[in-house]
C-alpha positions in Angstrom: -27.7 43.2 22.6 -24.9 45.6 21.1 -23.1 42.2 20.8 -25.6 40.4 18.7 -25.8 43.4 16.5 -22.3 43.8 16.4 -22.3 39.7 14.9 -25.0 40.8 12.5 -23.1 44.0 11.3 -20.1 42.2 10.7 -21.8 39.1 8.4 -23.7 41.8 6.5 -20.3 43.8 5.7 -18.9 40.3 5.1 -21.5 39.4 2.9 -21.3 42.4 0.7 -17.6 42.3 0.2 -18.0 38.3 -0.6 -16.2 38.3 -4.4 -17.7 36.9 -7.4 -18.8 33.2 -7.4 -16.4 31.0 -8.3 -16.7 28.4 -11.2 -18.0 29.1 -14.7 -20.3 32.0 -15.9 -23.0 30.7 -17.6 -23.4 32.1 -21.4 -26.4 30.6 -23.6 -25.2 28.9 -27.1 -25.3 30.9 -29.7 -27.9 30.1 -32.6 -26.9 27.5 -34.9 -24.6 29.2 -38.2 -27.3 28.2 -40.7 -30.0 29.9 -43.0 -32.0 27.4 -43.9 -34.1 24.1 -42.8 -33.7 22.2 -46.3 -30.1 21.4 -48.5 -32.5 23.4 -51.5 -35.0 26.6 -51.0 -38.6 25.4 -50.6 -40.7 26.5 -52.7 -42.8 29.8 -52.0 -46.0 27.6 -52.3 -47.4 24.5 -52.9 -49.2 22.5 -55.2 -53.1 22.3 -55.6 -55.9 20.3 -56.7 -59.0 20.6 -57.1 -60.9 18.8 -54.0 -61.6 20.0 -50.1 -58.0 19.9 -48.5 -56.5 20.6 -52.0 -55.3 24.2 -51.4 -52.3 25.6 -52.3 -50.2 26.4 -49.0 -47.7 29.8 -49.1 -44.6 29.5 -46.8 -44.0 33.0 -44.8 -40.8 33.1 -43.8 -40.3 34.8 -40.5 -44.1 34.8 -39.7 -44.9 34.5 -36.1 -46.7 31.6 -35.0 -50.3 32.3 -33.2 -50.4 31.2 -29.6 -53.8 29.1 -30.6 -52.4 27.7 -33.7 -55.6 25.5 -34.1 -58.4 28.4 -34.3 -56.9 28.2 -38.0 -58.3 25.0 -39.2 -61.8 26.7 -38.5 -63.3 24.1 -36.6 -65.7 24.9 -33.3 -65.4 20.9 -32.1 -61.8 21.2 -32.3 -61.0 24.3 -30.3 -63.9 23.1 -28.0 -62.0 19.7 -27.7 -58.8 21.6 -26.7 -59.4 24.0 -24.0 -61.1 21.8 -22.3 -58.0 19.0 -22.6 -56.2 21.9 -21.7 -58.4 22.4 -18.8 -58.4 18.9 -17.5 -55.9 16.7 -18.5 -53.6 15.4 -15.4 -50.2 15.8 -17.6 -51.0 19.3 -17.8 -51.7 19.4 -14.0 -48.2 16.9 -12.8 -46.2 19.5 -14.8 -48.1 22.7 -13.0 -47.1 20.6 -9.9 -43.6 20.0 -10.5 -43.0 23.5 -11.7 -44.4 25.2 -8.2 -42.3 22.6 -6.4 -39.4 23.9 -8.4 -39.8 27.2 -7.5 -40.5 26.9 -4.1 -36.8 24.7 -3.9 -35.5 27.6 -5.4 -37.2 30.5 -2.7 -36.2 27.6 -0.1 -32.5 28.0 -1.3 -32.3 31.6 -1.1 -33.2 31.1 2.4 -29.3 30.5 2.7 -28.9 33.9 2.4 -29.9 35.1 5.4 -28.5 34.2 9.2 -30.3 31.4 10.5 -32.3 32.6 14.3 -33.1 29.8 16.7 -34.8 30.4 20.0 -34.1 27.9 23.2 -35.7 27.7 26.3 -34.7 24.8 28.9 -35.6 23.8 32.2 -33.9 21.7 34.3 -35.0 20.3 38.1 -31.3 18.9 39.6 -30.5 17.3 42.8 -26.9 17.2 43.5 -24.6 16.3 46.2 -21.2 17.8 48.3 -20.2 14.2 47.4 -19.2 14.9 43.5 -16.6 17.7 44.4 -15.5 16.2 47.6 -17.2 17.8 49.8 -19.4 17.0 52.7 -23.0 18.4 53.6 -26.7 17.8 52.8 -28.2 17.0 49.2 -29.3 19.8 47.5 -32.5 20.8 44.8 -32.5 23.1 42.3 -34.0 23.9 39.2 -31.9 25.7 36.2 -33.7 28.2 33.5 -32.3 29.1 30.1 -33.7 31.4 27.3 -31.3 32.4 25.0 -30.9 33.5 21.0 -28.4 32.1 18.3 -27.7 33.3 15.4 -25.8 31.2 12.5 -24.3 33.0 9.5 -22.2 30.9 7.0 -20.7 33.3 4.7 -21.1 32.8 1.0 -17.4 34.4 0.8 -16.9 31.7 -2.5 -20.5 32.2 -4.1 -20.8 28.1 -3.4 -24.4 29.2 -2.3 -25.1 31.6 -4.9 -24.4 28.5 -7.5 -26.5 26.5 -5.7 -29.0 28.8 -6.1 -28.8 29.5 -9.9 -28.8 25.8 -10.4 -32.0 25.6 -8.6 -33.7 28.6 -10.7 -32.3 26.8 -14.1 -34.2 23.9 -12.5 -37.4 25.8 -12.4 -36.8 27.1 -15.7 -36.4 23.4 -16.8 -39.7 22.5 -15.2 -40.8 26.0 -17.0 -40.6 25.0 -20.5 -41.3 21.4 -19.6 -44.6 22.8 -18.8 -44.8 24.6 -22.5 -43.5 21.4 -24.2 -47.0 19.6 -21.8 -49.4 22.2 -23.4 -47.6 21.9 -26.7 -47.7 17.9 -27.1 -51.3 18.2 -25.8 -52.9 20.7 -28.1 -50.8 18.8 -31.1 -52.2 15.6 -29.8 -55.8 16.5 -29.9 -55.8 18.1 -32.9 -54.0 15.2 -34.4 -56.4 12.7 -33.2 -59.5 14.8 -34.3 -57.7 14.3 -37.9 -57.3 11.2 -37.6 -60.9 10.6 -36.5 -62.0 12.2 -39.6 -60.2 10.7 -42.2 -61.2 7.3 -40.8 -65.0 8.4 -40.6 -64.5 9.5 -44.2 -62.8 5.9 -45.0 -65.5 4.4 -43.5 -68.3 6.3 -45.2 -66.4 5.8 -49.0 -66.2 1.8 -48.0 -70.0 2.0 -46.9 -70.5 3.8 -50.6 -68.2 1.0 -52.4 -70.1 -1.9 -50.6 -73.5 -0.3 -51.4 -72.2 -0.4 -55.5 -70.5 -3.5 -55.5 -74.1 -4.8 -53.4 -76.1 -3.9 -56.4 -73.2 -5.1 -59.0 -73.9 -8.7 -57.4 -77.5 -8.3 -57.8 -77.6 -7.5 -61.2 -74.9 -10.4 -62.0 -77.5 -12.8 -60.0 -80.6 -11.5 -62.3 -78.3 -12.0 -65.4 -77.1 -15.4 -64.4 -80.9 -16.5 -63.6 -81.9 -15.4 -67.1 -78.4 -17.2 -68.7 -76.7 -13.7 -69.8 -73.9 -14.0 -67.4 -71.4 -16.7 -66.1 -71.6 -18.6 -62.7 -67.6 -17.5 -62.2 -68.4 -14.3 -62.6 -71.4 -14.3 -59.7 -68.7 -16.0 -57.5 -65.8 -13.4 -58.4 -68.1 -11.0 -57.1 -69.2 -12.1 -54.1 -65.9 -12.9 -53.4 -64.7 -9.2 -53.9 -67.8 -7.6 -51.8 -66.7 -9.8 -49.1 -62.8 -8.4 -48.9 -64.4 -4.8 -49.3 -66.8 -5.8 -46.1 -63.7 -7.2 -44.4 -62.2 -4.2 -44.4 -64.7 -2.2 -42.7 -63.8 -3.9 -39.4 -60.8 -2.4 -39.0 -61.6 1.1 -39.8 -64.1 1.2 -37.5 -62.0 -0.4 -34.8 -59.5 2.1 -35.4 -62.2 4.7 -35.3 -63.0 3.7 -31.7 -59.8 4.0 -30.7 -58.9 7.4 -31.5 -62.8 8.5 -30.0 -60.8 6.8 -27.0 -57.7 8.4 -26.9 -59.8 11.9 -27.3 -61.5 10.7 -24.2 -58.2 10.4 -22.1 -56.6 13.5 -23.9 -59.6 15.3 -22.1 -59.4 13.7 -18.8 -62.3 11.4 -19.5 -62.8 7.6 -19.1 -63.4 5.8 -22.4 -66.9 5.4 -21.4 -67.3 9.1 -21.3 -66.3 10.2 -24.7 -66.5 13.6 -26.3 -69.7 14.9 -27.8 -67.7 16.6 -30.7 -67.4 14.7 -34.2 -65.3 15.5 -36.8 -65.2 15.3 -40.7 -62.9 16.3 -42.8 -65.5 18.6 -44.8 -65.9 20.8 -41.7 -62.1 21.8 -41.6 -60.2 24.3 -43.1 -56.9 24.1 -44.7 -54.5 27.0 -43.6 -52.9 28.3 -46.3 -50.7 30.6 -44.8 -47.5 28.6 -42.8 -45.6 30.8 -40.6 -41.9 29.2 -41.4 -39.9 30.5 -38.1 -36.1 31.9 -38.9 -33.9 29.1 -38.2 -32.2 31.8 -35.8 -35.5 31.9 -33.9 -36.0 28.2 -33.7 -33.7 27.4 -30.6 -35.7 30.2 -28.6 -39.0 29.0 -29.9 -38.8 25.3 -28.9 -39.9 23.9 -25.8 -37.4 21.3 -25.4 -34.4 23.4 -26.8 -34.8 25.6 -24.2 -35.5 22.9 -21.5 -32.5 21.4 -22.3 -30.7 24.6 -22.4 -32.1 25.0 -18.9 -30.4 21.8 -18.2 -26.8 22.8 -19.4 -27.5 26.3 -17.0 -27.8 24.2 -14.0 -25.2 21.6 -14.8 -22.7 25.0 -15.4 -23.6 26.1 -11.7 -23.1 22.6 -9.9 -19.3 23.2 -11.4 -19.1 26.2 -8.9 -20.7 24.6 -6.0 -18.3 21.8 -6.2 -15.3 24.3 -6.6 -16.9 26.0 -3.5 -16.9 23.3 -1.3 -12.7 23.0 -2.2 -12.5 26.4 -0.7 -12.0 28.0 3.2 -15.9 27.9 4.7 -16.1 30.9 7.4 -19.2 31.0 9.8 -20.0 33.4 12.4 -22.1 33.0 15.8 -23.6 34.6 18.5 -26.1 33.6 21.2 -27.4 35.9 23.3 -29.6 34.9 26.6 -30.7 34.6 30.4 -30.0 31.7 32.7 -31.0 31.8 36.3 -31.5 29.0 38.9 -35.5 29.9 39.6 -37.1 30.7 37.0 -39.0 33.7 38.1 -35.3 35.2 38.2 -34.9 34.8 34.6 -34.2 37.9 32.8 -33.0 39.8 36.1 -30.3 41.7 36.9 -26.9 39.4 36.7 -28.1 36.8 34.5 -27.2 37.8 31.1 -25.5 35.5 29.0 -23.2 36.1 25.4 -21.5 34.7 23.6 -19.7 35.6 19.9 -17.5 33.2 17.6 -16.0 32.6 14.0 -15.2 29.5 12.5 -12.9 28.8 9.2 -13.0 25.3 8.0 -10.8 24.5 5.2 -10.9 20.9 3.8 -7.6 19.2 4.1 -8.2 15.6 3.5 -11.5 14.0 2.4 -9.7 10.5 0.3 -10.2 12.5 -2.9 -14.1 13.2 -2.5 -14.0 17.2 -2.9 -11.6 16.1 -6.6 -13.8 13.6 -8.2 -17.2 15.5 -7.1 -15.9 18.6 -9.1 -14.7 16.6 -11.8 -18.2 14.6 -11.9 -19.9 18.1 -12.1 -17.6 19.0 -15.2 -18.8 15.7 -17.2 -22.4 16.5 -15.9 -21.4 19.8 -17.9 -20.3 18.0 -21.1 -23.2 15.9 -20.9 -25.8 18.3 -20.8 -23.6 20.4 -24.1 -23.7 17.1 -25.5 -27.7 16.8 -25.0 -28.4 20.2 -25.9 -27.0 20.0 -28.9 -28.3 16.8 -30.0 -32.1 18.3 -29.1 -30.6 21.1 -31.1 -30.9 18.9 -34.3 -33.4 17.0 -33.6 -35.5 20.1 -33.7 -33.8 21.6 -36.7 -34.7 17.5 -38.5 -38.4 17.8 -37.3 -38.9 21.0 -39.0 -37.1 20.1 -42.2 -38.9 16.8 -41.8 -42.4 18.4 -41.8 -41.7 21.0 -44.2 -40.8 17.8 -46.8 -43.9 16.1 -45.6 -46.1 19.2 -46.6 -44.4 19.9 -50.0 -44.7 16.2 -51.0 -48.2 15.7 -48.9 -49.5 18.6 -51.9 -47.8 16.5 -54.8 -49.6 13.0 -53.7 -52.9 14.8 -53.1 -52.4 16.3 -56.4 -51.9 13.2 -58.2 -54.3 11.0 -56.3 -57.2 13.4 -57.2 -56.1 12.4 -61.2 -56.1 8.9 -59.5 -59.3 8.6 -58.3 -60.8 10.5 -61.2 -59.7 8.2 -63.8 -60.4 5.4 -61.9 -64.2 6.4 -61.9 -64.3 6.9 -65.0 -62.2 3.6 -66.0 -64.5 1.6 -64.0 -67.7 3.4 -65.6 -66.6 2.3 -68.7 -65.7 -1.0 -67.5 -69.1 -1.8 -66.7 -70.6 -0.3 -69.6 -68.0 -2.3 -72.3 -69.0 -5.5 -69.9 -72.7 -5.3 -69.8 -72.2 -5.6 -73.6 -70.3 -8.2 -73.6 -67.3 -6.3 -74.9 -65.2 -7.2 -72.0 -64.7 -9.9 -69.6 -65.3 -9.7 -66.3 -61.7 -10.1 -64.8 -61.4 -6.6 -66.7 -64.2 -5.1 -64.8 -63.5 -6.8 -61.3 -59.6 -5.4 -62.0 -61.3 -1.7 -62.6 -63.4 -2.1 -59.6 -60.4 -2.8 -57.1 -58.7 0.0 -58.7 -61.2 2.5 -58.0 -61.7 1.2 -54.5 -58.0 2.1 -53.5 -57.9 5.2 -55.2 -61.3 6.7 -53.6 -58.9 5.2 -49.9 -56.3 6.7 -50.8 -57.4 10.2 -51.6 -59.1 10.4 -48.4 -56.1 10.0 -46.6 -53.9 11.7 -49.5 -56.4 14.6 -48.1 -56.1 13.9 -43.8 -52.2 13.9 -44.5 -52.5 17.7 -45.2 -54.3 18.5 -42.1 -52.1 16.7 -40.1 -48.7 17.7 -41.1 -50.2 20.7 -41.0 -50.7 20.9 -37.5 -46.9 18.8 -37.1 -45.7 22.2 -38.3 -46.9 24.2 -35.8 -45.8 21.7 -33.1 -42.1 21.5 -35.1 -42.1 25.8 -34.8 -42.9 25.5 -31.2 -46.9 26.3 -31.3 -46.3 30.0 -30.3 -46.3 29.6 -27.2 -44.5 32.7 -26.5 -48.2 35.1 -27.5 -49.7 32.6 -24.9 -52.0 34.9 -22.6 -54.0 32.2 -20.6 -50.7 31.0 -18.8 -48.9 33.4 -16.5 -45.4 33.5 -17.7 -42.1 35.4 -16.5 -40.5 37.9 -19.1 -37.5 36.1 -18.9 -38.9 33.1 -20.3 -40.5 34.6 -23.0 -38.6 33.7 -26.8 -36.4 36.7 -27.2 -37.4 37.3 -30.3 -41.1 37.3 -29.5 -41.4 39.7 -26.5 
């Protein structure tokens, strides 16, 4: 037994005196050199007009971003709609899945730590003979007992196992933030799709209104051309122009049941099971305050940035596991036991059994495999730089993208409101100056298809705002940092957010 512990004492003080792991010490990038998201400043708010949707919206730069990002559009459906996508949907659950597999690789690989204790019991029933030595004299029985102990203890000398280690928690920290980037593409989704489903149920309601007036347009023509005060042409023009307004009604609604659809699987639902909610444009609210994240803040804020940085953390780490395996691998031994011919003698006086040993294995010749494999891990390396830093603009694009989208989303609202106003007002005209015979009808029909695409257009001029809106928040990262319905470590919390 002193022997054992002597094999265990030694590792140990081995172990403790190991140096530092070879290969590269990983340092995170350092946040891009830049101040801004756009070549010019935005501007400090944006334009208004005078309709639902039409608010002004200030930029605060260096706002946080609220972990529930959509309580801010006001809408009870929506944030109903979400938590339980959030609940249910199997994305959501695949990436819980592969982030506790990733974490029990990594507890599996600190296992390598420790000395690795095998117990071994054998029994043997033999029948020999004198014969086999060269000897003469009756066959004999016996049986043969073993029970012994042995103890394996690689030494981590070269830190090849604390690399492999480190990769393997950069791997859960990979399948950390792929998690995040799950909730974050969800809950941008659904809130998306609600948007959607309420400009087209607004579309569909203004076509329903236009087909209803151009209805009783045709009627009155049919009255007038009855009585001989208005031309057969201009029945036919008409008709002609209430059927392409009812031809476009189709669509909309197909569309419509499409995104109800989508909702449906967002959720976790069959199509045939689709949400109770319903939404309308008229029951949202605009935000009007944009939390606009430093650009500093943006690589710890992103999902993917930090995914991939997660990536370039484990790639770092495979460089000193393959530098490792170049080196001298040192293991120690010991087995400690009982062996006795019957086994009710096992364990008794004079059958005792040690033994202790070391082994050094340093690779000599392996045709170049040790070389390349440490060279492959260096371009792994330069890959994963190479990724990070194209995710690294991406991000940086979306956000400038989005911001554009909003500031220009405000103008076209702006000026389709003017749009659709004249357009009215042109087309009440119209029909006043043609019921007296003042123009023809070409000029009315040509007023009528002008209103039509204006009162289209400013719905979605309108759903554009809530939805770049929400692009925003998923741009900044959607706060998931203040998240307090998803247990998180500290160290994977945005550094400037904890």
């Amino acid at each position: 037994m002193s022997a054992l512990r002597s094999v265990l004492g030694a590792a140990a003080a081995l172990g403790l005196l190991a140096g530092c792991a070879v290969g590269p010490d990983f340092h995170r990038p350092a946040a891009p050199d830049t101040t801004g998201y756009t070549a010019e400043p935005l501007p400090s708010e944006t334009a208004h007009a005078e309709v639902h949707g039409g608010e002004a919206q200030r930029f605060a730069a260096g706002e946080d971003i609220p972990a529930q990002w959509w309580t801010l559009f006001h809408s009870a459906p929506l944030n109903a709609l979400i938590e339980r996508a959030l609940r249910a949907n199997p994305d959501v659950a695949a990436a819980q899945a592969a982030l506790r597999q990733a974490r029990e690789n990594v507890y599996a690989g600190e296992g390598a730590f420790f000395p690795s204790v095998d117990g071994d019991l054998s029994a043997t029933r033999e029948r020999g003979s004198g014969a086999s030595f060269g000897l003469k004299g009756p066959v004999s029985i016996f049986g043969v007992s073993t029970a012994a102990v042995s103890v394996s203890y690689p030494l981590d000398v070269f830190g090849g196992t604390r690399r492999q280690v480190e990769s393997l928690e950069a791997q859960a920290e990979f399948q950390r933030f792929q998690l995040e980037a799950t909730y974050l593409t969800l809950t941008a989704n659904v809130a998306t799709a609600a948007i959607q489903e309420a400009s087209l149920r607004a579309q569909i309601a203004a076509t329903r209104e236009i087909i209803d007036a151009e209805s009783q347009e045709l009627e009155v023509l049919q009255r007038q051309l009855e009585l001989g005060g208005a031309a057969k042409t201009a029945v036919l023009a008409q008709a002609a122009t209430l059927a392409q307004i009812r031809a476009t009604l189709p669509p909309l609604e197909k569309q419509l049941a499409q995104v109800r659809d989508e909702l449906a699987a967002l959720t976790g639902r069959f199509p045939a099971d689709e949400p109770v909610e319903r939404f309308e444009l008229a029951s949202m609210e605009l935000p009007q305050t944009l939390p606009v994240s430093l650009p500093s803040a943006l690589v710890e804020q992103r999902p993917d940035v930090r995914a991939s940085e997660a990536q370039l953390h484990s790639a770092s780490a495979q460089i000193g596991v393959a530098v490792a395996n170049m080196l001298p691998q040192l293991t120690l031994t010991g087995q400690m036991g009982a062996t006795a011919t019957p086994i009710s003698s096992l364990f008794g006086p004079g059958t005792g059994i040690w033994s202790l040993g070391a082994g050094l294995v340093q690779p000599l010749f392996h045709g170049g495999e040790l070389l390349h494999q440490k060279r492959a891990a260096e371009a792994a390396f330069d890959h994963a730089a190479a990724q990070y830093r194209s995710t690294v603009l991406a991000a940086f694009q979306n956000v400038a993208d989005t911001l554009r989208a909003l500031e220009s989303d405000a103008n076209a609202l702006n000026a389709q409101v003017v749009s659709e106003r004249s357009a009215a007002d042109s087309l009440d005209l119209a029909r006043e100056q043609f019921q007296l015979g003042a123009i023809s009808y070409l000029s009315l029909l040509t007023a009528e298809q002008t209103y039509q695409q204006a009162r289209i257009g400013l719905v979605q001029a309108q759903a554009n705002r809530f939805a770049d809106t929400a692009a925003l928040f998923q741009a900044l990262g959607g706060g998931w940092w203040n998240r307090a319905d998803v247990a998180m470590d500290d160290g994977a919390r945005a550094d400037g957010a904890r």
